[in-house]
N, C-alpha and C positions, 0 to 999 in steps of 0.2 A: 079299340082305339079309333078315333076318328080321323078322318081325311085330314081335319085342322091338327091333329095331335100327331098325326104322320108328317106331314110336310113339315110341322115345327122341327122333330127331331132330325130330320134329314139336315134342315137348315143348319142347326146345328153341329151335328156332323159336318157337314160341308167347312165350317167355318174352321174346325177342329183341319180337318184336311188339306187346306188351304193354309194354314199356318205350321207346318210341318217341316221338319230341316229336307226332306225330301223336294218338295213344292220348291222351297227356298232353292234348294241347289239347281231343279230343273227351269226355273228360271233365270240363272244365268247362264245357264249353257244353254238353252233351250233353241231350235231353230237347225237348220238344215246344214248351216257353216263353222259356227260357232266352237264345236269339239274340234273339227279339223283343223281349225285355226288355231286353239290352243294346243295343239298336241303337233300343228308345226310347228310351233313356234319353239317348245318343250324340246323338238329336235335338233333344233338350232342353237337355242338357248337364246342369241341374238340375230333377229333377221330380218330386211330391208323389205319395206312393202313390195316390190316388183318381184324379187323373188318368191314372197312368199304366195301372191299372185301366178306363180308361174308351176308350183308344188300342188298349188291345189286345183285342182282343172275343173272347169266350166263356171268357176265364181266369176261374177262382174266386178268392175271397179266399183259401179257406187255399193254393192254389196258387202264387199270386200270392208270399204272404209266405215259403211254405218255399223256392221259387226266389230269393227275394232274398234269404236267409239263408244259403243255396248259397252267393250268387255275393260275398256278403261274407266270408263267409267263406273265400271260395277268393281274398280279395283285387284281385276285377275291379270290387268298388261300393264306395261308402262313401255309410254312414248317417248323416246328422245330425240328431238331435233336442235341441228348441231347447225350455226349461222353462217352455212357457207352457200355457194353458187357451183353448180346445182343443190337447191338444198337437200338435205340428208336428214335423212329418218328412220333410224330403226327400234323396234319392237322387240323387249322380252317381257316374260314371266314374273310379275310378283312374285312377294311369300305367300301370299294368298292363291294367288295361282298357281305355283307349284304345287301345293297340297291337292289339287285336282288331278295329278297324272298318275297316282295311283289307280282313281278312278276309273281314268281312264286306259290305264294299259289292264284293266282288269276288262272292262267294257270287249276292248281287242280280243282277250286272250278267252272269254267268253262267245263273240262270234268266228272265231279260228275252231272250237272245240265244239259247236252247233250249227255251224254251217250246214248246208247241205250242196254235196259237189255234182 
């Protein structure tokens, strides 16, 4: 097979790989905050940005806010803000987002049983 007839199938491959419910799911959770955010939130069920800022230690504010605008947007949070002074905003879990906590308390219960102490 040649160079050209290898790189093709790679390509294709790739494309195959990239389009995968895998790909797809690590894409939205994907990134350094993103799981720990949903699986605070999952603990909560409902929970107020400062606090949930305060659960997960060393996130920034603007970090904090572009991952929740991620994950609402990708439909796994839902935002409610309530028209008062100070105004009010808390964060839970879609239905779509709860279907990821399986995932994720597997993910947990997989580095609890392969750690190394």
């Amino acid at each position: 097979m040649s160079t050209e007839e290898q790189n093709k199938v790679l390509c294709e491959a790739r494309v195959c790989i990239q389009n995968t419910g895998f790909n797809y799911t690590m894409a939205l959770i994907n990134g350094k905050y993103k799981m720990s955010i949903l699986y605070t939130i999952a603990q909560f069920e409902v929970i107020r940005w400062g606090e949930m800022q305060r659960y997960i230690k060393g996130i920034s504010f603007k970090t904090l806010s572009t991952n929740l605008k991620e994950l609402e947007r990708d439909g796994l949070v839902h935002r409610e803000e309530y028209p008062q002074i100070p105004p009010k905003v808390e964060y839970s879990l879609t239905d779509k987002g709860k279907t990821l906590i399986p995932i994720l308390n597997a993910m947990c219960a997989w580095g609890y049983e392969n750690k190394e102490e």
